[in-house]
MIPA-967234 format. One record per residue (C-alpha): residue in three letters; x, y, z. Coordinates in steps of 0.1 Angstrom, whole numbers, padded with zeros to 4 digits, always signed. Each point is the difference from the previous one (the first is absolute). Layout:
BEGIN
alaXYZ ...
//
This chain:
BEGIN
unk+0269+1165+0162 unk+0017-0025-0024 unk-0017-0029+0010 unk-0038-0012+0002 unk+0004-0009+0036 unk+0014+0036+0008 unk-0032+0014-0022 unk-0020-0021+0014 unk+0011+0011+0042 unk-0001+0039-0013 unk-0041-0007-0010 unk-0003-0018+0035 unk-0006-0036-0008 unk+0028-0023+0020 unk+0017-0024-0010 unk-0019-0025+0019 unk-0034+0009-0025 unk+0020+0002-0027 unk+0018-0032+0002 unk-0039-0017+0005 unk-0014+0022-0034 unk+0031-0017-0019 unk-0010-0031+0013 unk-0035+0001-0018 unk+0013+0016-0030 unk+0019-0033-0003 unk-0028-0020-0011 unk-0019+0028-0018 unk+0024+0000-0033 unk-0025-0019-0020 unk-0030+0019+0003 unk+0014+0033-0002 unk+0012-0016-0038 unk-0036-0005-0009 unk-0009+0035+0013 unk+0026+0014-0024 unk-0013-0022-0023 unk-0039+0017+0004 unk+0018+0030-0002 unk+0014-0001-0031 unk-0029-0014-0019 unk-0020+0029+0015 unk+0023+0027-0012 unk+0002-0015-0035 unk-0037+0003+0004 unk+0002+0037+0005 unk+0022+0009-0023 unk-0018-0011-0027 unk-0030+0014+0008 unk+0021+0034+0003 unk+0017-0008-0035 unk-0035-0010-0017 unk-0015+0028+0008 unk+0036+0026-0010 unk+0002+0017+0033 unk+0024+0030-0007 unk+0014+0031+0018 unk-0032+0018-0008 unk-0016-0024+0018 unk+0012+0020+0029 unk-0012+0035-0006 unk-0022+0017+0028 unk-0035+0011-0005 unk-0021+0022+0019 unk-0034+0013+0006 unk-0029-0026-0020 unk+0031-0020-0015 unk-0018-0006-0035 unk+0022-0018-0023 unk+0022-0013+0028 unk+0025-0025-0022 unk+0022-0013+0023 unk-0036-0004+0029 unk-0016-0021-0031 unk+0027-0019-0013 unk+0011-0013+0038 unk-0036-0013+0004 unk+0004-0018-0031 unk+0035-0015+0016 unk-0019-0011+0028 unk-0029-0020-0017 unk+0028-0015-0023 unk+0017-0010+0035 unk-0029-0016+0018 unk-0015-0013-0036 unk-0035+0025+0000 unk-0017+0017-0020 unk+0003+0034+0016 unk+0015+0016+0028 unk-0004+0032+0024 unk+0035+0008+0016 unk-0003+0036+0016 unk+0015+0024+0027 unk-0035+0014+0007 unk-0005-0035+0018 unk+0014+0005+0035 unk+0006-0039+0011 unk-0015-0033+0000 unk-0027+0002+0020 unk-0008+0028-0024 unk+0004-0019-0034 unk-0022-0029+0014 unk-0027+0026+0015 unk+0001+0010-0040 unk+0001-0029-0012 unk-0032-0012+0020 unk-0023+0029+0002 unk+0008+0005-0043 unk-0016-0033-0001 unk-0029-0005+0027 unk-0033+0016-0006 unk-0027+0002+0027 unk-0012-0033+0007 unk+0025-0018-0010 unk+0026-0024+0020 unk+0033+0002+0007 unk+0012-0041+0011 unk+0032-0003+0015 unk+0013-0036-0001 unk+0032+0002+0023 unk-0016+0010+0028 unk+0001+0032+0021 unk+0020+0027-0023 unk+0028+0022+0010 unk-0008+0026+0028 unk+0001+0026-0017 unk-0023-0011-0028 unk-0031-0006+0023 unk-0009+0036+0006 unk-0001-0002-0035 unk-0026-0024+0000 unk-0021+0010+0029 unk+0011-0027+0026 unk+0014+0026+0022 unk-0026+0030-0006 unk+0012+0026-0022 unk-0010+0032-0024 unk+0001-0007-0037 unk+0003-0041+0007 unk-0012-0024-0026 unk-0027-0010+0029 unk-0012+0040+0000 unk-0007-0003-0038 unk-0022-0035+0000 unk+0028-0024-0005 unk-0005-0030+0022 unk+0032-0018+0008 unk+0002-0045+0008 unk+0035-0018+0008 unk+0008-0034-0002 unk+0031-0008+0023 unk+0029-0025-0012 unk+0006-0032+0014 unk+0019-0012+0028 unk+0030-0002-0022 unk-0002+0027-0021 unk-0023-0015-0028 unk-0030+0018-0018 unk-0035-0013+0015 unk-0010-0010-0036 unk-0033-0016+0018 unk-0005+0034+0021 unk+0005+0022-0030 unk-0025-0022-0022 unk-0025+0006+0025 unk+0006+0038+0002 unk-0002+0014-0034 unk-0035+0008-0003 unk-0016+0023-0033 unk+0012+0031+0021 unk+0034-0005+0003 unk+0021+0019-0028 unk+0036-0004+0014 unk+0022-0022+0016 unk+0026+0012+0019 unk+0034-0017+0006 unk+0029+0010+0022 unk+0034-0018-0008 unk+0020+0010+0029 unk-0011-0009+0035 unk+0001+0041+0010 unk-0002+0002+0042 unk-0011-0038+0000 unk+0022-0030+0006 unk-0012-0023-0025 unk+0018-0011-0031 unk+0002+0022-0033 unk-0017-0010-0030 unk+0014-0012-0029 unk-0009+0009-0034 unk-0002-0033-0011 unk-0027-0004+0028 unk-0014+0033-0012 unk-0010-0012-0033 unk-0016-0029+0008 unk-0023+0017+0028 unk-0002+0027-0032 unk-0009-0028-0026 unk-0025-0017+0026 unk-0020+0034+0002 unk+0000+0006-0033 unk-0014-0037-0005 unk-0030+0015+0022 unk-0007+0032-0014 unk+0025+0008-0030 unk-0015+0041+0006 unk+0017+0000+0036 unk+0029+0029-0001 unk+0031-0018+0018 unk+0021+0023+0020 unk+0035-0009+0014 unk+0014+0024+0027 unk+0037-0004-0013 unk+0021+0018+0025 unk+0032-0012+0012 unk-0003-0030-0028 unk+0008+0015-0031 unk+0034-0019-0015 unk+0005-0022+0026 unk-0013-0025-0029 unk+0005+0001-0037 unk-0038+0002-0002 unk-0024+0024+0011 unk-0035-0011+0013 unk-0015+0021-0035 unk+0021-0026-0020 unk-0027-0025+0017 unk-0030+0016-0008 unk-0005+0029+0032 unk-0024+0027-0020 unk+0022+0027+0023 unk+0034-0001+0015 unk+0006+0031+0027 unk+0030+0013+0017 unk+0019+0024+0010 unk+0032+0018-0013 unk+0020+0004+0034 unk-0001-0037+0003 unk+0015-0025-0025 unk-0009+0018-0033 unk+0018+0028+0006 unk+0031-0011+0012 unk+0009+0021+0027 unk+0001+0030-0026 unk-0040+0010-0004 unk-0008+0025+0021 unk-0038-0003+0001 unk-0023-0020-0022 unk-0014-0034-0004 unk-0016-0016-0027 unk-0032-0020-0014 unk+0010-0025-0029 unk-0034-0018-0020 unk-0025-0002-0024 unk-0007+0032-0018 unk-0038+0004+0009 unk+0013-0006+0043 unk+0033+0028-0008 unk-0025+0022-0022 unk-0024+0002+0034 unk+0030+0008+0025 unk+0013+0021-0021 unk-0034+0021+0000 unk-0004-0003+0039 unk+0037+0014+0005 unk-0004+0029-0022 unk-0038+0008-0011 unk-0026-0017-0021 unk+0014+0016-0038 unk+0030+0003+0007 unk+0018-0033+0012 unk+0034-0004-0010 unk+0005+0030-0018 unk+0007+0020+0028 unk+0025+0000+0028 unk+0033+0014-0006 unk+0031-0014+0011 unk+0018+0027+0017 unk+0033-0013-0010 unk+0007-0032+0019 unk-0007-0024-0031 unk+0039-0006+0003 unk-0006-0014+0029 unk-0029-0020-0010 unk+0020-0017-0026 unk+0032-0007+0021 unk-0020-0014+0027 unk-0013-0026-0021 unk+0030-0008-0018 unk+0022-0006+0032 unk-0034-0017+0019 unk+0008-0035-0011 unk+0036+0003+0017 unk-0011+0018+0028 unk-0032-0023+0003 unk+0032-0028+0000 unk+0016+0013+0029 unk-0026+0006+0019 unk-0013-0036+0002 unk+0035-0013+0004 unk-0004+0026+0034 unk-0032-0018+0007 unk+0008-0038-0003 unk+0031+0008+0018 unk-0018+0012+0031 unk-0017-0028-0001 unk+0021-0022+0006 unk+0016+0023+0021 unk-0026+0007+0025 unk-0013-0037-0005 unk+0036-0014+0014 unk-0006+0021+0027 unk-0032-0016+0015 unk-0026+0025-0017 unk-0032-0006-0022 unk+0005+0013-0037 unk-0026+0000-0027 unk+0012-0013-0023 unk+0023-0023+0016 unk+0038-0002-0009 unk-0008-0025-0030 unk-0038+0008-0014 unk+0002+0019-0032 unk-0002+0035-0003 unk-0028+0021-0018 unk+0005+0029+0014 unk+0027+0023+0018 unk-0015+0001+0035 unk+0015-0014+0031 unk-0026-0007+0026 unk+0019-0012+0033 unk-0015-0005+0033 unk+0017+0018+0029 unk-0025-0006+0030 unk+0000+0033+0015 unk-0001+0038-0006 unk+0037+0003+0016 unk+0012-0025-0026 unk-0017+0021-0029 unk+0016+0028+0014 unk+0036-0015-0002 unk-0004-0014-0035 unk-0013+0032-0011 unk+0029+0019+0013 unk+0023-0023-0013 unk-0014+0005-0037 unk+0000+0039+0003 unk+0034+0004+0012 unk+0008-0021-0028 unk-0012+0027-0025 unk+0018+0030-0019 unk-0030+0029+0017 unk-0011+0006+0028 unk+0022-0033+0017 unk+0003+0017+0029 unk-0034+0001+0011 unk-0022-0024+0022 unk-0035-0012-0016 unk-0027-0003+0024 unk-0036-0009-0003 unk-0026+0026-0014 unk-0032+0002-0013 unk-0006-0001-0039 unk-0026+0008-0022 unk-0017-0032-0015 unk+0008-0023+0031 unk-0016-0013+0031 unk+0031-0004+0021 unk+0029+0020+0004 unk+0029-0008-0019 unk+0036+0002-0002 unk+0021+0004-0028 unk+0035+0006-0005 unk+0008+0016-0037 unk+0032+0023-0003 unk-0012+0003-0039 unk+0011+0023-0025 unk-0034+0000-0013 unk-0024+0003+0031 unk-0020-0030+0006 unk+0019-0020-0030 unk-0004-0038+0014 unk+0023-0008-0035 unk+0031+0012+0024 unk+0009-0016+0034 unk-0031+0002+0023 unk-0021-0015+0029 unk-0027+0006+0012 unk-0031-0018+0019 unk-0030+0006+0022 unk+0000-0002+0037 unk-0019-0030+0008 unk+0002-0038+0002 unk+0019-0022-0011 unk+0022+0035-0001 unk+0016-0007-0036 unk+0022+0021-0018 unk-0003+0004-0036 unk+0035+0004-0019 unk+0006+0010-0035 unk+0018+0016-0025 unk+0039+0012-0004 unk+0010+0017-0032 unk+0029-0025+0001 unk+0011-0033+0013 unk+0027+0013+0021 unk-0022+0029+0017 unk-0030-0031+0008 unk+0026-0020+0017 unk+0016+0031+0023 unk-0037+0003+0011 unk-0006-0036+0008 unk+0035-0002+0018 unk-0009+0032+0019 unk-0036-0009+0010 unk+0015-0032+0015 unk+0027+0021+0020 unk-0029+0021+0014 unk-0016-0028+0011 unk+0034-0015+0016 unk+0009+0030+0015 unk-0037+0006+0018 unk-0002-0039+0012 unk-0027-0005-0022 unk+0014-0033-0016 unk-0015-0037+0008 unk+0026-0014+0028 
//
């Protein structure tokens, strides 16, 4: 194979799809220089906060057991609150996912009686067994935490009026979701985060702001903690961790909100002084140094699919020209066979497991089954190429990640050449 075209026939993808996936690159040249742009602001971002704070070879040195006096643990906490600009941060193995480091962050900082507000809408599926709106053991409904919403506009926009009228003296935390999860309404921005942030503050300054951060982190060169957010959670097999974290995810924020989560992970007393690393802190670092380049790629994966799937007759949210804020992909297929297709196209696309078919299953934290297609070197990573989405109307798939430019854009071609090849395309 000397050529691209002879690469490209070897993966599967004819000429036919690749000639059309040139034809949108064509007028993509522009944006993809601004993304590099983002990118390189966010990496000179990083490593200063990984030169401030001398990270060194030692940094790297396993612990086991309690993991007291855990240098390089400590000192890559202190990276990350440099990073997203807070005052402390809890960056740890021992936390499985996100759904984990937001269960954390939320049950570390909701008593008995108080409220928990969320202000865009319904959160991810996974999240409400947390809260009690699918019944569940150890939910924050089981231990007397009552739980209000306020859905977003028809375009996307905070219900400032809605949210005015909701906060009540119970309600201790409001909860925001930036990316649209299994939902096909826009992501927020973090511009629009801090001013929803700002307006609650305006009402009751005591109000703990959270921001569910997955899938957003460095797709700007802020962070929604730059704009005030009391918390920022997320996970480490997702942007942060750049394809290299294993396990982990994150809570950046004010000292007394950390100080709680870290108590709630480990035990009252002991907080952050325990938890060892068990010798993937190399990993850990890596991850974030390479995120804001692998962050890059995969949006450039993600803007070109939209355009891509949008030339082709299909809904996409965003569209092929709204701005991005965060690496998801939501396209509207219109059926389960069309899932299906697109799915198989992404995992024959990827360097494990390409050879195998995804089909629908049933999955702990959601209502509906779901498919996902994820031939990962980290299980589950959604930082590397991925789809996935739940079996039900309108039948959209979700699409993220790549670890580079070039792998996001074999998947894309692929997906469509699944499609083609199953008659699933508009006439």
């Amino acid at each position: 194979m000397t050529t691209l075209e002879q690469m490209y026939s070897a993966l599967g993808v004819s000429q036919q799809v690749c000639d059309l996936g040139q034809s949108v690159l064509d007028g993509l040249e522009t944006r993809f220089r601004e993304i590099d742009r983002r990118a390189e602001i966010n990496q000179g971002k990083v490593l200063y906060a990984m030169q401030k704070n001398k990270v060194s070879a030692a940094c790297f040195a396993a612990t086991t057991g309690y993991g007291y006096d855990d240098e390089g643990r400590d000192r890559l906490e202190k990276v990350y609150a440099d990073v997203f600009h807070t005052q402390a941060a809890l960056v740890r193995p021992q936390i499985t996912c996100g759904t984990h480091a937001l269960t954390v962050a939320l049950s570390a900082n909701l008593l008995p009686g108080d409220e928990l507000l969320s202000v865009s809408g319904l959160p991810y599926d996974t999240l409400q067994e947390v809260i009690g709106l699918r019944p569940s053991p150890c939910s924050l409904a089981e231990y007397g935490v009552s739980y209000r919403q306020v859905d977003l506009l028809e375009d996307g926009s905070f219900d400032y009026e809605g949210i005015r009228k909701a906060i009540t003296d119970k309600t201790k935390l409001v909860a925001v979701q930036r990316s649209k999860g299994y939902a096909t309404r826009p992501s927020l921005s973090v511009e629009q985060i801090g001013e929803m942030i700002a307006f609650v503050k305006s009402i009751r300054p005591d109000i703990i702001c959270m921001v569910d951060n997955c899938y957003g982190e460095f797709v700007q060169t802020i962070e929604p903690s730059d704009l005030g957010a009391d918390m920022v959670v997320g996970s480490l097999i997702k942007n942060p961790g750049g394809g290299l974290a294993p396990i982990g995810g994150y809570i950046c924020g004010t000292k007394q909100c950390v100080d709680r989560c870290a108590y709630r992970l480990s035990a009252p007393g002991l907080g952050q002084e325990v938890g060892a690393n068990l010798g993937i802190l190399p990993s850990f670092y890596q991850g974030l140094f390479l995120a804001p380049t692998v962050v890059a790629g995969a949006l450039k994966g993600a803007i070109f699919a939209a355009n891509l799937y949008e030339r082709l007759g299909f809904r996409v949210v965003p569209n092929g020209q709204e701005p991005r804020y965060d690496i998801i992909q939501a396209v509207e297929l219109g059926s389960e066979s069309a899932m299906r297709a697109f799915c198989k196209g992404i995992q024959s696309a990827a360097p494990v497991d390409s050879y195998v078919d995804p089909i629908p299953g049933d999955m702990p934290g959601y209502d509906a089954q779901v498919i996902m297609a994820a031939g990962a070197f980290v299980q589950g990573s959604s930082i590397e190429l991925s789809a996935d989405g739940p079996i039900r109307p309108p039948y959209a798939v979700y699409f993220q990640g790549g670890l580079t430019w070039c792998h996001a854009k074999l998947g894309i071609l692929l997906s469509v050449q699944k499609l083609a090849d199953a008659g699933l395309l508009p006439k």
